[in-house]
N, C-alpha and C positions, 0 to 999 in steps of 0.2 A: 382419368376422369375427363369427360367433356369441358373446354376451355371454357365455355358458355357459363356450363354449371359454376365454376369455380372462379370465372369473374362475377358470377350475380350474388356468391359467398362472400367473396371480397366486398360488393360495395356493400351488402347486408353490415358485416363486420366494422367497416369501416363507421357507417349509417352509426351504430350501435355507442361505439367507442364515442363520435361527437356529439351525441345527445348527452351523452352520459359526463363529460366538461362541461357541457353546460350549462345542465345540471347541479355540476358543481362551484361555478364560475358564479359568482357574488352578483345580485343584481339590484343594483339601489334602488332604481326605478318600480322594480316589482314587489322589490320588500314594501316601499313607502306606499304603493298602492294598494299592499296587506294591509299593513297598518297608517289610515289616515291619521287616527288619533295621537301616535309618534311623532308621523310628520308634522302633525298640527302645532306640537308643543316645541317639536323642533325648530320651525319659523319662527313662531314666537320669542323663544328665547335669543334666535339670532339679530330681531326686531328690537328686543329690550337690549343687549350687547353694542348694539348700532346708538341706540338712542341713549345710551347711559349718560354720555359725556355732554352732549348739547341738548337733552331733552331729560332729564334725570325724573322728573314726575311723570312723566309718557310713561317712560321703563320701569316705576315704580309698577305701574299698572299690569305691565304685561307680565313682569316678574309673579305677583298676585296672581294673576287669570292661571300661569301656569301652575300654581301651587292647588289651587282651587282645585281646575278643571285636569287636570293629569298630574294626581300625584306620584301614580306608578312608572312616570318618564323614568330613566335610567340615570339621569344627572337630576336627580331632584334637588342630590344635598347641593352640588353646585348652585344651582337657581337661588336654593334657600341661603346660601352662604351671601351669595352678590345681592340679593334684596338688600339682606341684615346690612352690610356694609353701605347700600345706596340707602339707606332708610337715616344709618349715623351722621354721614356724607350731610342730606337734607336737612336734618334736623339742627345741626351743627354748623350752616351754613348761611351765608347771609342771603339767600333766594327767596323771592316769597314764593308763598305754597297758599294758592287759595284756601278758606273754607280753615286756615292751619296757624298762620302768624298774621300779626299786626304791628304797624309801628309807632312804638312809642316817641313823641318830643318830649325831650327833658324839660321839663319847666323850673323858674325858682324852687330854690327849695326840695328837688327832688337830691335822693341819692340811690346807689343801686339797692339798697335794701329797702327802702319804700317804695321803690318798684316792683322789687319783686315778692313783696306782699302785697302788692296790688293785683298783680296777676296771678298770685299763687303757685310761685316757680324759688328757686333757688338764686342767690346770688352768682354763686360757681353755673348754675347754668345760663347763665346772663352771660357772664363772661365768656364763658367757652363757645354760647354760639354767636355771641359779637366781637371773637378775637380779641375783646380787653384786658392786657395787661396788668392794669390796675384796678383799684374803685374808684380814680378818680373820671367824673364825668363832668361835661360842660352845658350850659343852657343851649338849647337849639339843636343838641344833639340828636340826632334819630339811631332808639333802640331797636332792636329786631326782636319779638316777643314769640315763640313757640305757645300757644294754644294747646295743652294736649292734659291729659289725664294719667301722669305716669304711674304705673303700677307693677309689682313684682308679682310672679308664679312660681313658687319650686316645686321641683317635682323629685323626692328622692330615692326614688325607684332607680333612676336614672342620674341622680345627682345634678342635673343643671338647675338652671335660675332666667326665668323668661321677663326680658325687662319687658314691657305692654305700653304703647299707647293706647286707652281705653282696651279694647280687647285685642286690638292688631300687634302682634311681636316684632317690637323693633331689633333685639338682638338677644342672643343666647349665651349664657356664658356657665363652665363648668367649677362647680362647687364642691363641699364637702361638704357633707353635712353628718349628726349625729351616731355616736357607734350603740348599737340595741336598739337602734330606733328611740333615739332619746331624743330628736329635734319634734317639739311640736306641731301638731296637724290642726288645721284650721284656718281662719282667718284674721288678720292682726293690723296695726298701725302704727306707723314711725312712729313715735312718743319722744324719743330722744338722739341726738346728731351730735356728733364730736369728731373735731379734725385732732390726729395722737391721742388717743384716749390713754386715763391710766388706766393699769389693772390691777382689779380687787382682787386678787388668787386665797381666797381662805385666810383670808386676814393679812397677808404681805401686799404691799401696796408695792407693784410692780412700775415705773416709771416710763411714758413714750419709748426715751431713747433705750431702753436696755434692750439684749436680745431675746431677753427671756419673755417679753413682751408681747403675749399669743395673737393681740389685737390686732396686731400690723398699724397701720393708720389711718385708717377710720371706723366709724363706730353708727352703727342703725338701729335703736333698741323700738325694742316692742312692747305693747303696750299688756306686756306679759313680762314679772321680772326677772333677769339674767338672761333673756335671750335676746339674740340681736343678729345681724347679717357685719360683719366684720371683715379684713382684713388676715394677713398670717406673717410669719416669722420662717413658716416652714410649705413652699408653695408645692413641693412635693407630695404635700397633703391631699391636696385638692383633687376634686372625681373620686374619693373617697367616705366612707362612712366611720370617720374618726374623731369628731368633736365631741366635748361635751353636753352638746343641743346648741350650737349657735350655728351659722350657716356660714361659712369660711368662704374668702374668695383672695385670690389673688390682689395684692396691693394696686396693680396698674387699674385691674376689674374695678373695685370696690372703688378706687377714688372715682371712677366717670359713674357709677353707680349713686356713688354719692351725691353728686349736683346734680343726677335727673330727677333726686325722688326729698321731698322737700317735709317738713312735719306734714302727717296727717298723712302722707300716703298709705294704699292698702298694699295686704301682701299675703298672700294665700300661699299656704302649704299643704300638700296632698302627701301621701304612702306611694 
């Protein structure tokens, strides 16, 4: 064969093989120029990771945008995870947050429970997002006040429990609810709060400490009787449809549960 021919084979061949690497060869730049929309939530989310720590309401923000505007990103649940935790962060923290908290000066005669029926919040959430130790408070004191509308969502299709400011979810947490479908659907109101509740089991009056004790320790009734959102004894339970119609959560869950949602909150439950 002509050497001509069989060198213009050769670089044909060769031509052929380097298209075809690189072809296969990964190209971020090209990818990201397929899909702006990727890229877009991609920045973002780098932007909110950057700004968490010295800018924690910026990152609130951009966290949102992304959940909003690109739900189909590929770390959605990530995004949605680091919100939930920057949302406990804020609200639990002594930071103001325009438009959200206010502060109170203790005047004579105040104590934390007439504060926190003045604001319509919880004692335990007083303390938990002022770091207080105790009840005791002093004149001139500056309280740090959360503004917000706390409200629960269950969903037990899926079994979780969506804690809400007003409609925004500030965190997610997994529950147990009703086995046949025995947890009622609808809408309800805290009516009744107890730190160790006892329990009435069919006429045995079950005490806080025992283990037998299904309540765990705390207690959220509704203004529907014998149901309530509670605590367990058995947290293996939990992500499950095995109660009697009450809405189970794990003891660590239910107590910060507890001091977000104060009487008279709502609480929706859907199939």
């Amino acid at each position: 064969m002509d050497k001509r021919v069989i060198f213009a084979v050769g670089v044909v061949v060769a031509a052929s093989i380097f298209f075809m690497l690189i072809g296969k060869k990964p190209d971020n730049s090209i990818q990201a120029a397929q899909n702006p929309v990727d890229q877009q939530a991609r920045e973002l989310y780098q932007q909110a990771v950057k700004l968490k720590e010295r800018k924690p309401v910026e990152a609130r923000q951009l966290y949102r945008e992304i959940l909003e505007k690109h739900p189909d990103v590929d770390n959605i649940a990530e995004v949605q995870r680091e919100l939930h935790q920057l949302n406990m962060e804020l609200i639990l923290s002594n930071r103001p947050v325009e438009g959200k908290t206010i502060i109170h000066d203790v005047a004579p005669g105040d104590t934390l429970g007439k504060i926190a029926k003045k604001y319509g919040v919880t004692v335990g959430f007083i303390k938990r997002s002022n770091g207080f130790k105790s009840d005791v408070i002093r004149v001139g004191q500056k309280v740090r006040i959360w503004q917000g509308d706390f409200n629960v969502f269950v969903d037990k299709s899926q079994n979780i429990l969506l804690l809400r400011d007003g409609k925004e979810v500030v965190k997610i947490y997994s529950v147990a609810t009703g086995e046949n479908n025995s947890t009622p659907v609808g809408e309800f109101t805290i009516t009744s709060r107890l730190v160790d509740p006892v329990w009435f089991n069919r006429g045995v009056v079950v005490p806080p400490e025992s283990p037998q004790n299904e309540l765990g320790t705390r207690w959220l009734g509704f203004d529907i009787p014998g149901y309530g959102i509670h605590g367990t004894v058995k947290p293996e339970t939990v992500g499950a449809q095995v109660t009697a119609g009450c809405v189970r959560m794990r003891n660590e869950d239910v107590e910060v549960l507890y001091d977000f949602l104060p009487m008279g909150a709502k609480v929706t439950i859907v199939n």
